[in-house]
Backbone bond lengths (Angstrom), bond angles and torsions (degrees), N, CA, C in turn:
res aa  C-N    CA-C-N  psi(-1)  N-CA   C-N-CA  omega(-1)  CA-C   N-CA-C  phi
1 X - - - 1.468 - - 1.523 109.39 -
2 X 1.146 120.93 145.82 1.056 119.17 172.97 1.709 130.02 -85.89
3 X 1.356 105.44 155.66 1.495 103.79 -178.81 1.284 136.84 -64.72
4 X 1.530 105.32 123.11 2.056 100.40 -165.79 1.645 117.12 -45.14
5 X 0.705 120.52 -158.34 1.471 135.86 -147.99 1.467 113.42 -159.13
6 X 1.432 128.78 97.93 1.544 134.00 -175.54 1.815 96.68 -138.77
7 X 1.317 89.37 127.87 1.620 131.90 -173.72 1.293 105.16 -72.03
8 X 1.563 130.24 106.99 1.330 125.18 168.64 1.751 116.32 -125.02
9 X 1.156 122.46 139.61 1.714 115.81 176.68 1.177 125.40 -37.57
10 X 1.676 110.96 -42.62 1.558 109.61 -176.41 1.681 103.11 -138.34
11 X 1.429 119.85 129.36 1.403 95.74 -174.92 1.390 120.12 -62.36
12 X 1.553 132.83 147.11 1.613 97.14 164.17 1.080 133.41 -100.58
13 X 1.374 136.49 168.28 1.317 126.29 -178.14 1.381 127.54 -92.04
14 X 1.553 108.36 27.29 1.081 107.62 172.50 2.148 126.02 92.25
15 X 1.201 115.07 151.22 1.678 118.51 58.16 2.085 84.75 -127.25
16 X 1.330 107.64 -28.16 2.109 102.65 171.33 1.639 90.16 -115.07
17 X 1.680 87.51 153.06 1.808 90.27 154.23 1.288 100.69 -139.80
18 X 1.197 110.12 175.36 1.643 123.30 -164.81 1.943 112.55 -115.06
19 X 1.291 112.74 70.04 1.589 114.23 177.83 1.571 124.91 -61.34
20 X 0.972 93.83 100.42 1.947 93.29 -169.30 1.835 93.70 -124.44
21 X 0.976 89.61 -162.11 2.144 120.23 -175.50 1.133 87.63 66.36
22 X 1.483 111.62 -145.93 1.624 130.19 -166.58 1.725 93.56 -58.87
23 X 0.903 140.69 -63.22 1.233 159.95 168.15 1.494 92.57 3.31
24 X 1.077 102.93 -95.97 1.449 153.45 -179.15 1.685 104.52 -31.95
25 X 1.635 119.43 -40.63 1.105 115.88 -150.15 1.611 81.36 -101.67
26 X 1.515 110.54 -42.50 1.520 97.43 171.80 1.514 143.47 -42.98
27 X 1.429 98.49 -31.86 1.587 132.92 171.88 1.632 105.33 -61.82
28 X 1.271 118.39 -45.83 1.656 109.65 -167.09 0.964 104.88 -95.63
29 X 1.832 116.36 -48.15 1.333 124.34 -149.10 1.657 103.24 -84.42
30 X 1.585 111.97 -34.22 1.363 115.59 -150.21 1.827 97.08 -96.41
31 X 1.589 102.25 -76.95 1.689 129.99 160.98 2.020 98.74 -31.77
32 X 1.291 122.43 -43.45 1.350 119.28 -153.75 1.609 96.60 51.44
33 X 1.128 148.58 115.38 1.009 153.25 148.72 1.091 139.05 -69.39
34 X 1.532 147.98 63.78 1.822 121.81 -149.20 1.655 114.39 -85.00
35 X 1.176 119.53 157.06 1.186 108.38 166.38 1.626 132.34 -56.65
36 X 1.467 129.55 134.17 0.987 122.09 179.22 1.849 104.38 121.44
37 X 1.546 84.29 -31.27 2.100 93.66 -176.68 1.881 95.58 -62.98
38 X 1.141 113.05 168.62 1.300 128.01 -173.62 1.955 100.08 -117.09
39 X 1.006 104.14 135.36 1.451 122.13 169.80 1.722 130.46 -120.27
40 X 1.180 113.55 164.70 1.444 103.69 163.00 1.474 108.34 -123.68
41 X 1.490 110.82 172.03 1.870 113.56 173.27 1.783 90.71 -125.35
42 X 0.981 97.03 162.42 1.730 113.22 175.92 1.324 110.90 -177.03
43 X 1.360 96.55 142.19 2.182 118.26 174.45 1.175 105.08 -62.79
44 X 1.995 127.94 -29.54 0.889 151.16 -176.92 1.870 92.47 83.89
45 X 1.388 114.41 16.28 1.786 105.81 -179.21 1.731 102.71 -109.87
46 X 1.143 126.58 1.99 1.584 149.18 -177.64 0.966 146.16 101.32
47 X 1.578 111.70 27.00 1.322 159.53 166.05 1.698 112.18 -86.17
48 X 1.657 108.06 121.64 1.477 94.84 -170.24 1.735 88.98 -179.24
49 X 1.519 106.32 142.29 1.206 123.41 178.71 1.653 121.37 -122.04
50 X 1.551 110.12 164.75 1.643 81.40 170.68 1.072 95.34 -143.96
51 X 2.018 115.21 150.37 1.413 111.53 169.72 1.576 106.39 -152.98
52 X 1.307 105.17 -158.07 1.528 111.47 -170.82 1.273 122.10 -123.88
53 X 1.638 112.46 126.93 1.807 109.33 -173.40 1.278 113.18 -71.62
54 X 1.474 98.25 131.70 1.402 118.87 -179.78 1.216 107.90 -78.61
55 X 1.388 116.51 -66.96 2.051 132.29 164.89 0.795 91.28 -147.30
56 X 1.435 90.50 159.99 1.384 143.90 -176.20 2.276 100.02 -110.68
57 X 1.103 96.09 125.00 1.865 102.37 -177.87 1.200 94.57 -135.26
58 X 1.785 103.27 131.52 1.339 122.77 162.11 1.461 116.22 69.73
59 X 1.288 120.17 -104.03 1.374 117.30 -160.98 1.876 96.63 -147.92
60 X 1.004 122.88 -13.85 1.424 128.46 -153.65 1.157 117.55 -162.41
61 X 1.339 124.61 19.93 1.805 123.49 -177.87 1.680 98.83 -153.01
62 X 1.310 91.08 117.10 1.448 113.60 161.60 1.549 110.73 -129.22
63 X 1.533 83.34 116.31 1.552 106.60 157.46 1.410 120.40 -65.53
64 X 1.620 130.53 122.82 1.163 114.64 149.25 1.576 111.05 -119.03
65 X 1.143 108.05 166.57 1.134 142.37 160.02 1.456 156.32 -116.51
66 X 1.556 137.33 138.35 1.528 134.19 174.76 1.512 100.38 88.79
67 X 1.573 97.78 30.36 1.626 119.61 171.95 1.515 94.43 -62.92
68 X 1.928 104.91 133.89 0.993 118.02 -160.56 1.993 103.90 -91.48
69 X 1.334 106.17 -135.31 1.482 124.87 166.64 1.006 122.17 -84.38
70 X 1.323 142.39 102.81 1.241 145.74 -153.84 1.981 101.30 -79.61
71 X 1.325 107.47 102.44 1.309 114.59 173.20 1.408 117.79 -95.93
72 X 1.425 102.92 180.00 1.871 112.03 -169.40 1.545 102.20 -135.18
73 X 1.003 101.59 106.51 1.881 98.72 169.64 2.122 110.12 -76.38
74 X 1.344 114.71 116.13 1.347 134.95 -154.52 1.925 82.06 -76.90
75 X 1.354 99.75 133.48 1.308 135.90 163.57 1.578 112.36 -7.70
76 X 1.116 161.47 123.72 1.768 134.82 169.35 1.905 99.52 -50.07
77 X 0.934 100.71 146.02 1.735 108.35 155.89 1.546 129.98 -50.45
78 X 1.888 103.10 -41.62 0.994 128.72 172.29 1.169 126.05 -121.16
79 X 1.207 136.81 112.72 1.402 160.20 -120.79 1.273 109.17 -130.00
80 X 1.486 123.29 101.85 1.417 126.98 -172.87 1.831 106.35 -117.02
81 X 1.737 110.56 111.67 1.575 123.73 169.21 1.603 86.35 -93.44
82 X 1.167 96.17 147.54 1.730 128.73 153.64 1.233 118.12 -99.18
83 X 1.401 146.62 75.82 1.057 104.75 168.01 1.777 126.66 -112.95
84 X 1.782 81.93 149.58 1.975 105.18 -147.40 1.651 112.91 -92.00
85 X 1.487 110.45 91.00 2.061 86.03 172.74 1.142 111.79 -35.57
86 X 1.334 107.22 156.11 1.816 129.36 163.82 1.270 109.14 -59.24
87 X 1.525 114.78 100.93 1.432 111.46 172.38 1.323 106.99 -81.96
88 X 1.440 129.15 -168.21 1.401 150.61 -151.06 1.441 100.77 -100.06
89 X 1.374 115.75 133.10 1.277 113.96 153.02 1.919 98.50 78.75
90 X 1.366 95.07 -156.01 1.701 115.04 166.54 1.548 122.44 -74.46
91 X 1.339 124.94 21.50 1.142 135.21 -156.31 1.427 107.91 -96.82
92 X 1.397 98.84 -14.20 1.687 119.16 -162.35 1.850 95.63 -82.59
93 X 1.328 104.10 -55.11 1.415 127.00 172.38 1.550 96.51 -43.25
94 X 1.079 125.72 -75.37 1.087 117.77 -174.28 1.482 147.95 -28.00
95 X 2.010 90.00 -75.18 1.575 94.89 143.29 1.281 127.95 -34.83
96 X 1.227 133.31 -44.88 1.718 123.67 -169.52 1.532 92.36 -81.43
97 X 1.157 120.89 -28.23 1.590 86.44 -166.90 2.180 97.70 -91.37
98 X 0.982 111.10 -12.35 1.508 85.96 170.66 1.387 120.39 -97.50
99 X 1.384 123.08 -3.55 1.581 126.66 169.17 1.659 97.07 -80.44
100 X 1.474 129.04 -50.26 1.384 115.30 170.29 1.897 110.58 -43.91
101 X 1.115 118.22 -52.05 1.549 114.16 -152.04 1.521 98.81 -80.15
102 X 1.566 103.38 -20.78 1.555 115.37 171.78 1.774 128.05 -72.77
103 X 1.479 110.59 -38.12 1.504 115.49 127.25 2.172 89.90 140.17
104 X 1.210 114.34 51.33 1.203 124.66 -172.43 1.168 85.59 -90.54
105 X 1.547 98.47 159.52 2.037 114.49 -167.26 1.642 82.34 -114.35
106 X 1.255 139.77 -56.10 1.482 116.70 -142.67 1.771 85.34 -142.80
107 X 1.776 120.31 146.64 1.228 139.77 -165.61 1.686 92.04 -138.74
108 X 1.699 101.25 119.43 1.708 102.13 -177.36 1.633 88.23 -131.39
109 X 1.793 118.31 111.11 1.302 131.37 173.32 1.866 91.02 -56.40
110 X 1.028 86.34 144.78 1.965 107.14 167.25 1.100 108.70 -121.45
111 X 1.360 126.92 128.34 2.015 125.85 130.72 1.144 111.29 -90.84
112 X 1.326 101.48 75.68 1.658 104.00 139.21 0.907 144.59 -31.76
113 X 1.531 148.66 151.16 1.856 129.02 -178.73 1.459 107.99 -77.44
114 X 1.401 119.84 -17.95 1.524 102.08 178.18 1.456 107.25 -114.98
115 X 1.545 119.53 32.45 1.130 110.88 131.17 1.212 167.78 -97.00
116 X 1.867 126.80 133.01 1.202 151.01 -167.64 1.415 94.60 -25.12
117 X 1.216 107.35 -90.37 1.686 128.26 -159.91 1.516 99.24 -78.62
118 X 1.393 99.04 120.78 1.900 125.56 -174.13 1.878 86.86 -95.20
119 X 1.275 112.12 140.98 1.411 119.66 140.52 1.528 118.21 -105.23
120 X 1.547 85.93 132.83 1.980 80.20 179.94 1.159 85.73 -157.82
121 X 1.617 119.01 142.39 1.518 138.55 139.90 1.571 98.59 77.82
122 X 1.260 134.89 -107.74 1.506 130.21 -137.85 2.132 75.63 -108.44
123 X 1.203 120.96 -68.75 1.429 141.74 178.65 1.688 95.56 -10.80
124 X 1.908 102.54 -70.92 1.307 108.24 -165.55 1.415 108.63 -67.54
125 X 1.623 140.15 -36.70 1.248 129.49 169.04 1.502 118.35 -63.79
126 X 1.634 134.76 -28.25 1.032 118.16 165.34 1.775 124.81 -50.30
127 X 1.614 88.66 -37.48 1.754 104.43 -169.60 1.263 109.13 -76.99
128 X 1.231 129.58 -14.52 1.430 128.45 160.78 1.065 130.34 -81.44
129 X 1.008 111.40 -43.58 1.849 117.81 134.05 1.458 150.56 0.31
130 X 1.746 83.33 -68.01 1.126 102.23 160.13 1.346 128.94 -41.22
131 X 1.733 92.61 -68.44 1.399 115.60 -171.89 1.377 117.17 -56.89
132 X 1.483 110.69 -51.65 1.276 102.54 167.03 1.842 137.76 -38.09
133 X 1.647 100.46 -55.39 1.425 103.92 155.17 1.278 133.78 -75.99
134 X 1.419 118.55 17.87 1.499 132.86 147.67 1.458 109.85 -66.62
135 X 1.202 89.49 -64.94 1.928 101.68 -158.90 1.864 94.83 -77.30
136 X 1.463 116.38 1.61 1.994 104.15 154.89 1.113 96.21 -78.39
137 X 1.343 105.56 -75.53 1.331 99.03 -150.75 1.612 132.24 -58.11
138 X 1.316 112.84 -32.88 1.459 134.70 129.35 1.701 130.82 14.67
139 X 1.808 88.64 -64.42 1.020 105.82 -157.79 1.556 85.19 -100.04
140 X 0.904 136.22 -26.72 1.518 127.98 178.44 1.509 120.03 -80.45
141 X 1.407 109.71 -11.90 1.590 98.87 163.82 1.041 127.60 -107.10
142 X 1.791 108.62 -2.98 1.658 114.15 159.92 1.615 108.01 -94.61
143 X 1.782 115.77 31.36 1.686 123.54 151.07 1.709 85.63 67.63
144 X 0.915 138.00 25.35 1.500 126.48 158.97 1.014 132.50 -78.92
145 X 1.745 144.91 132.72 1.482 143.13 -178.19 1.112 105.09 -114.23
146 X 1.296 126.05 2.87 1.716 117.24 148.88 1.447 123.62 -111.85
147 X 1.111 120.50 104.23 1.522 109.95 -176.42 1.253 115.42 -110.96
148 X 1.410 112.31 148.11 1.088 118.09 172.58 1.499 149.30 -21.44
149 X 1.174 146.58 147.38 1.056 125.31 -171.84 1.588 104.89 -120.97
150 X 1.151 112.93 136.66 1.569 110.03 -179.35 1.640 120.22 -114.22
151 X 1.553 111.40 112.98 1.199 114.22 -145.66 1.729 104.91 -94.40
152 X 1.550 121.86 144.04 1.523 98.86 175.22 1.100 122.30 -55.30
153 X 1.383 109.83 157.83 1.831 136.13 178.32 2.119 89.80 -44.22
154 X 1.810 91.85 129.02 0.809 102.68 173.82 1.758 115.07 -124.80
155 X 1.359 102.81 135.73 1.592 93.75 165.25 1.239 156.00 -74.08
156 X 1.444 162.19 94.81 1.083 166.06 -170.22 1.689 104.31 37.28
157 X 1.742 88.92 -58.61 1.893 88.39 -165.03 1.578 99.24 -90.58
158 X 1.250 124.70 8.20 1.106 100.37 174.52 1.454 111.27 -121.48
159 X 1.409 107.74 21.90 1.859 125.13 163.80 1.587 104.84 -101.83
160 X 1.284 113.66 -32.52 1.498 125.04 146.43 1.630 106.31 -22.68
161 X 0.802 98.21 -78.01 1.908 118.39 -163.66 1.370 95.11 -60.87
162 X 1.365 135.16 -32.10 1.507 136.47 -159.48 1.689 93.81 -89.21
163 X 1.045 112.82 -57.01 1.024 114.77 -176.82 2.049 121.17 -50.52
164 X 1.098 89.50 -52.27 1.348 109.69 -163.74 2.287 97.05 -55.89
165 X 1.134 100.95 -22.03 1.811 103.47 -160.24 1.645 86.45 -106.10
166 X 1.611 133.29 -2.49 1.145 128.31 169.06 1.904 127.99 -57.20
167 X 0.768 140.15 -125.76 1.881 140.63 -166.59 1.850 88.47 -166.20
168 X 1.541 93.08 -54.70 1.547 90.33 -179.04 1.628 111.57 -156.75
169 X 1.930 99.48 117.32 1.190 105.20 -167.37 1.903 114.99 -98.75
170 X 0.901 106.33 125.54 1.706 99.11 -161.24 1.723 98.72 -131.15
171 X 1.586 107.31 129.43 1.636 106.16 154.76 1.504 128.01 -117.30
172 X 1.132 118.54 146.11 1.517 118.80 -151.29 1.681 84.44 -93.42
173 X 1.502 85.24 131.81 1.757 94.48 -161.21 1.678 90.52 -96.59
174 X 1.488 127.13 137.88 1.565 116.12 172.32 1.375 121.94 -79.28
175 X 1.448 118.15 6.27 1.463 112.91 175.43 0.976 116.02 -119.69
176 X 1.608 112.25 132.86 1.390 136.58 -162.04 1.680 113.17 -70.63
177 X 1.040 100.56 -16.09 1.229 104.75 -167.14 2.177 119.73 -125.41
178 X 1.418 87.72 9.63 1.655 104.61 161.03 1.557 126.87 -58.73
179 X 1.130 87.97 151.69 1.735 90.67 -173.79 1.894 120.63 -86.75
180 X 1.476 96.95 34.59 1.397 112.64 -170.57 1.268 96.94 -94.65
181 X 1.693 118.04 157.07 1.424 136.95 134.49 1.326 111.48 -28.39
182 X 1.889 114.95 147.65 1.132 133.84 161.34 1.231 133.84 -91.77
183 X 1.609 119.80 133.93 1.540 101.04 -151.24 1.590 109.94 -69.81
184 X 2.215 111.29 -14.30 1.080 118.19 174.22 1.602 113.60 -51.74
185 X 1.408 127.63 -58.63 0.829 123.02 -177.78 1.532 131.47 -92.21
186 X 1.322 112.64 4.68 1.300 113.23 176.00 2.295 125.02 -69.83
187 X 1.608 84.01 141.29 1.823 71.84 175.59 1.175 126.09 -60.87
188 X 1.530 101.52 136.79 1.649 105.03 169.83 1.202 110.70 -114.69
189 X 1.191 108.25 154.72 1.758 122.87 167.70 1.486 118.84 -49.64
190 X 1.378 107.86 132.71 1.726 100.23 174.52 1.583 105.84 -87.53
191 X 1.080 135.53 6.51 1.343 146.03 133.34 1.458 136.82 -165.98
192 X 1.226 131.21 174.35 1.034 134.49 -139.66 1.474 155.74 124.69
193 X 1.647 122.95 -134.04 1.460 117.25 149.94 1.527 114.20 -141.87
194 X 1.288 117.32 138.39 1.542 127.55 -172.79 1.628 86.83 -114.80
195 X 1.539 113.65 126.42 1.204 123.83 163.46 1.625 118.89 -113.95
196 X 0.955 139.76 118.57 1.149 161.42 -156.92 1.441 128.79 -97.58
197 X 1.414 144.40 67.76 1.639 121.27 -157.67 1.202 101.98 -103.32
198 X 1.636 110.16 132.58 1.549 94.85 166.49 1.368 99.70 -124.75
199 X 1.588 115.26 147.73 1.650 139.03 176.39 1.484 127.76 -54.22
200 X 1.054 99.68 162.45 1.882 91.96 -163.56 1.941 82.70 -80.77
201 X 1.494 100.55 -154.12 1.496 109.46 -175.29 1.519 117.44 -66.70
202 X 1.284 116.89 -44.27 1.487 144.57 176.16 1.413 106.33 -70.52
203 X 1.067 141.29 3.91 1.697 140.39 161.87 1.998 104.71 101.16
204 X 1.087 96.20 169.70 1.127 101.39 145.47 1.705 146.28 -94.18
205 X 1.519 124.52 112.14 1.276 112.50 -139.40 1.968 101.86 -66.03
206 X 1.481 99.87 167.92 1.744 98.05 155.82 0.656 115.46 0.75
207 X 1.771 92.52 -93.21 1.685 137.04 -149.01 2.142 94.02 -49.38
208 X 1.267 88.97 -53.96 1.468 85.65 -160.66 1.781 107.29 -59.54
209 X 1.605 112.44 -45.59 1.460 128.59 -179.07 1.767 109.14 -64.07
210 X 1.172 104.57 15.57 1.487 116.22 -164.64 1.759 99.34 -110.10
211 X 1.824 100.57 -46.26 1.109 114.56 -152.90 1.624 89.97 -84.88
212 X 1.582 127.48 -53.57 1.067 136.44 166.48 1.601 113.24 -25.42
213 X 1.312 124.61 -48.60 1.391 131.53 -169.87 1.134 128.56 -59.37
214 X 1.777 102.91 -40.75 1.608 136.30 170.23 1.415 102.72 -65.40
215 X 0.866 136.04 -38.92 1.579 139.45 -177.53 1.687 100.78 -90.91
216 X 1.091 131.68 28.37 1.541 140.50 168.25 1.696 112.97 60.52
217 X 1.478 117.20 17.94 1.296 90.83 164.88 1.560 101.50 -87.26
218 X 1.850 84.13 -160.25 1.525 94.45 -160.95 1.734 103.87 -150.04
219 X 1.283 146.50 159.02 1.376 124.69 -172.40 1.492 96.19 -121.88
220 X 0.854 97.92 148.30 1.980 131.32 -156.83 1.712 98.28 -130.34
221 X 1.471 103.56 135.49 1.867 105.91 171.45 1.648 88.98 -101.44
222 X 1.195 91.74 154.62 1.666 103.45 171.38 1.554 96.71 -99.08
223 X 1.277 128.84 -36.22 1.680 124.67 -167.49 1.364 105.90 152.18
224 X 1.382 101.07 161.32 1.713 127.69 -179.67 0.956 124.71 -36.29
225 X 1.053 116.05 -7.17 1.642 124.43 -168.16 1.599 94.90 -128.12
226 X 1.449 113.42 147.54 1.478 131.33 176.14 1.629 109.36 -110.53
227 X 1.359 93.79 128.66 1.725 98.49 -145.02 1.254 84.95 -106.85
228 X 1.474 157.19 148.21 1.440 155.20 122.63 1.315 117.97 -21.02
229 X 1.534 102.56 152.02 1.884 105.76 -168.51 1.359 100.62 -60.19
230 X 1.085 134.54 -22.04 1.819 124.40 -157.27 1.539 101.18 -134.50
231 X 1.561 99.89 45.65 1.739 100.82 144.74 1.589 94.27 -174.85
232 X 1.750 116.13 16.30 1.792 103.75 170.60 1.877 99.15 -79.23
233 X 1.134 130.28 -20.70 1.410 131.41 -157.38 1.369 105.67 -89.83
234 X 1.347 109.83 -22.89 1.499 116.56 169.71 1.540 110.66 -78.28
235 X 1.612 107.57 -39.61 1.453 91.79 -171.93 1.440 119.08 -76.96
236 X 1.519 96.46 -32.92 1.776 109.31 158.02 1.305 116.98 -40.69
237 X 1.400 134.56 -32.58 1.267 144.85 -152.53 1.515 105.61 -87.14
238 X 1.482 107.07 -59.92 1.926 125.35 -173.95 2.300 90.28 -62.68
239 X 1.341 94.98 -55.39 1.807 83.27 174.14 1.215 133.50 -37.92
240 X 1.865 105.02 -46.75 1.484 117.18 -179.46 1.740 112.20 -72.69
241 X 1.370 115.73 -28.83 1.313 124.99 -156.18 1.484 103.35 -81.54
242 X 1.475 113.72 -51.58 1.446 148.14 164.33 2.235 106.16 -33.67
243 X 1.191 104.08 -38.24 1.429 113.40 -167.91 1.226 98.29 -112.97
244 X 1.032 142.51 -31.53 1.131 146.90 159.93 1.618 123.98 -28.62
245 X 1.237 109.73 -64.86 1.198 153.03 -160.24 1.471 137.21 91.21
246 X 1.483 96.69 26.09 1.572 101.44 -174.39 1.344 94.63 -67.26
247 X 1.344 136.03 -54.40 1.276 127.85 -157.22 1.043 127.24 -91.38
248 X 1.503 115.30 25.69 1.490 124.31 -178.05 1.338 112.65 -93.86
């Protein structure tokens, strides 16, 4: 099995460091940690070391030790955003944490027009929030040292703009039976950024698939099956990653 994953500000370079706060308490209290187990540290930005617990103290401090060379895992070449309408409920949570564990670089919240769930004022900063501490913690139990970044709720015209400065702008169209390209077979960039939008439950309207078009995307089926807003971006995700060559 591989070695857990605990989140620190700066990696250190050693030769012990001292993992405590939430961190820390997760490590003894949660992980039980024993000495001798192997760990990693990470910025979670692709910076990350690995070493071995010395002790474990109290309730919240683990020492490790024989912390190695603090390395950098280099950028992907190809750069995959999602960006996800606000689905319903906890669904939002969801999506981020299986497109993080699934291995997406960048998460852009949408209000869409036919979406349910509005963020506004105290509501929308909790819910970003959320997400954000989805896609940590997320990203630390699918052993990742780059995680995602989760960008504020953006609006129509200004996913417009995201789109438009992309390599390859694509929206996951919900009908199975459109006369669009497949995202299986469509060209991708041998590097760059692939931006991705997928629609709340209710589609993406016209107006909006209108506005998207002008800014050079293009709509792509993922497959026969009609997937829900908060697990089509994942499956979109393992397709893109898969062809890519991340996952080879």
């Amino acid at each position: 099995m591989t070695a857990p994953v605990f989140v620190v500000e700066e990696v250190p370079a050693g030769p012990e460091f001292v993992l405590d706060g939430p961190e820390g308490r997760h490590a003894v209290s949660v992980k039980r940690l024993n000495p001798g187990e192997d760990v990693v540290l990470t910025d979670g930005a692709g910076r990350w070391t690995e070493g071995v617990v010395k002790a474990a103290e109290g309730k919240d401090r683990l020492v490790v030790a024989d912390l190695r060379t603090i390395r950098e895992e280099p950028a992907p070449t190809v750069r995959i955003t999602v960006v996800q309408a606000l689905p319903k409920g906890d669904r939002g949570e969801l999506a981020v944490e299986t497109m993080t564990e699934t291995g997406v670089d960048a998460i852009v919240p949408w209000q869409a027009s036919r979406c349910i769930t509005q963020w506004r004022g105290d509501r929308g900063a909790k819910s970003l929030a959320k997400w954000r501490n989805t896609a940590r913690e997320a990203g630390k139990q699918s052993r990742r040292v780059r995680f995602p970044e989760v960008a504020e709720a953006m609006t129509t015209k200004q996913v417009a703009a995201l789109l438009a400065d992309a390599d390859l702008a694509a929206v996951l169209h919900e009908d199975r039976n459109h006369p669009s390209g497949a995202l299986a077979t469509a060209d991708l960039p041998a590097a760059g950024s692939i931006v991705l939008v997928v629609g709340p439950e209710g589609g993406v309207s016209p107006e909006e698939l209108a506005l998207f078009a002008e800014a050079g995307a293009r709509p792509l089926r993922l497959g026969p099956s009609v997937l829900r807003t908060s697990t089509a971006g994942t499956a979109a995700a393992a397709v893109l990653l898969a062809r890519t060559g991340r996952w080879s």
